[in-house]
C-alpha positions in Angstrom: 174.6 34.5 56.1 177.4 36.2 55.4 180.4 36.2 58.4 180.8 40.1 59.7 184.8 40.9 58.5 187.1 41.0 61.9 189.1 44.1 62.4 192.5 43.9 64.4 192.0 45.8 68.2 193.4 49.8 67.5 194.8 49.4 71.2 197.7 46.7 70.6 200.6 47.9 68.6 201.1 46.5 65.1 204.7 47.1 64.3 208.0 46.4 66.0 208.1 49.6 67.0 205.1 50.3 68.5 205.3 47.5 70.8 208.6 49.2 71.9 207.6 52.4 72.5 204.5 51.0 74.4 206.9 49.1 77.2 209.3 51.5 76.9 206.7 54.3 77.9 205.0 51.6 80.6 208.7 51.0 81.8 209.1 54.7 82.5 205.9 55.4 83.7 206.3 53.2 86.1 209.2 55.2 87.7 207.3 58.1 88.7 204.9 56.1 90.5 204.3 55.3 94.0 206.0 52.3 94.8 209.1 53.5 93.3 209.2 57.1 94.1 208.5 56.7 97.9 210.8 53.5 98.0 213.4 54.3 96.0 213.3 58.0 95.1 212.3 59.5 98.2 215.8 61.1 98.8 216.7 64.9 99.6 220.5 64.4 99.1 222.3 64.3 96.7 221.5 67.9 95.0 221.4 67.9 91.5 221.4 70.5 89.1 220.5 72.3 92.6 217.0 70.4 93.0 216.5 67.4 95.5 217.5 63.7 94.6 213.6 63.1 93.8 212.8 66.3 92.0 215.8 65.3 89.5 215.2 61.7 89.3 211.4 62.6 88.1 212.6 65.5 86.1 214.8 62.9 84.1 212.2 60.1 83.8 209.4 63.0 82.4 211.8 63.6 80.0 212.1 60.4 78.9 208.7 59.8 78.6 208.1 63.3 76.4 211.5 61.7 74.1 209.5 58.6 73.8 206.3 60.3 72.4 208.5 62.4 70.0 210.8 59.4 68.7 207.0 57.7 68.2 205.6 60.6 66.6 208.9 60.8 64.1 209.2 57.4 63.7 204.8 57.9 62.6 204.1 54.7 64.6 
């Protein structure tokens, strides 16, 4: 019989870049998650941009995660 062909998993990134955009994207998502936001984030002062520390901090992190799905999506990883 005939060995059934093996086919590479769709979930783990095949180029170089892939595989940064996927911990970059892990790195930042971590950010806005628990641990880190009610550690680390959980701030009032400073104002910035006239929001609180933490609605900046996540505003800036979000936006890095949109700018890593659009530098993946031009870079056609």
């Amino acid at each position: 019989m005939a060995e059934s062909p093996r086919y590479r998993s769709h979930l783990l990134p095949r180029t170089r870049d892939g595989r940064v955009a996927v911990v970059t994207y892990l790195a930042l998502f971590a950010l806005c998650m628990p641990p880190v936001t009610h550690q680390v984030l959980n701030r009032i002062e400073p104002w910035i941009l006239g929001m609180p520390f933490l609605y900046a901090a996540l505003l800036f992190v979000y936006v890095g995660l949109v700018g890593v799905l659009v530098w993946t999506y031009r870079r056609g990883v």
